[in-house]
N, C-alpha and C positions, 0 to 999 in steps of 0.2 A: 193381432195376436192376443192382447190384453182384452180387449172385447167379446172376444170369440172365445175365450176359455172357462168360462161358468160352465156352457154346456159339455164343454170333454172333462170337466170339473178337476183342474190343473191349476187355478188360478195363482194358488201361495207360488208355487214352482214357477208362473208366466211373469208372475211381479216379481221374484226375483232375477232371471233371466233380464228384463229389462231395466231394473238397477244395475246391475253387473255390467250390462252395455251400455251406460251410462255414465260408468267409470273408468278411468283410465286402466288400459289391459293389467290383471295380477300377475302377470308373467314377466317376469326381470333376466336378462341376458347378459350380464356381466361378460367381457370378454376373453377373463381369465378363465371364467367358469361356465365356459358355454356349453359343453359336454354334460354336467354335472345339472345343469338347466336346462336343456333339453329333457335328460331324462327324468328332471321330477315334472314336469310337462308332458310329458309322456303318460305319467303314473295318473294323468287326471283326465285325460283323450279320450272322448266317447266319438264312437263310429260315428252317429248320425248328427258329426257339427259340433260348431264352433259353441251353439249356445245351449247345447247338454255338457261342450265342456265347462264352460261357467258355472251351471248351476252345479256339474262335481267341485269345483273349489269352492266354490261359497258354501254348499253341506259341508263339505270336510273339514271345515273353517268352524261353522256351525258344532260339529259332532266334539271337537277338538278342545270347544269352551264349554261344553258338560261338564259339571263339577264330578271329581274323580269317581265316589260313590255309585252315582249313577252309569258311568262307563261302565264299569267294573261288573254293575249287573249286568247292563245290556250284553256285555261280552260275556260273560258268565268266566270270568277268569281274571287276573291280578292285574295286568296291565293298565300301567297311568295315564296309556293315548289310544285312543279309536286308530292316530293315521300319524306315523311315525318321523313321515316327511313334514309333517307341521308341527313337530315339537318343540316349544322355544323359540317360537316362530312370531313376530308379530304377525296381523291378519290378513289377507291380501288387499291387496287395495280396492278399494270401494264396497269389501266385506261389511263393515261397520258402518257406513251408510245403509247399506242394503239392508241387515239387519234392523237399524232403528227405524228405517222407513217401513218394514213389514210390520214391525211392533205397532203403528200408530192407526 
């Protein structure tokens, strides 16, 4: 996969994917809160697998730590979060891996 992705030229997206499966799943099931965890797992489910869904939490994750400024333009309106479900939120797990390992 990480070999093969220069030529569909994907690779920032294939090296994250691969960090993200390299870390222990961001998905937490509390089982008071398994309804409520489902559906913010839900809100990040791509049709084509498990590891389009990763690389949605790790953007989201990513979009979420823009300083507000910048949101603000990209949305072209006031709001202080890209994704509402991650507000206040520490990062998913192995986000910040994945991050400082794309950095290097």
């Amino acid at each position: 996969m990480l070999l093969y992705s220069p030529q569909l030229s994907c690779s920032n997206e294939i090296l994250s994917v691969v960090w993200m499966r390299n870390t222990p799943n961001p998905f937490m099931r509390p089982r008071e809160a398994a309804k409520a965890a489902d559906e913010a797992k839900a809100r990040f489910q791509h049709v084509d697998g498990d590891h389009l869904t990763l690389l949605n939490v790790y953007h989201a994750w990513k979009n979420n730590q823009a300083p507000a400024s910048r949101r603000k333009r990209e949305e072209g309106g006031p709001s202080p979060s890209r994704n509402p479900t991650l507000e206040n939120r520490s990062p998913p797990r192995g986000a910040t891996t994945t991050s400082s390992t794309r950095a290097r």
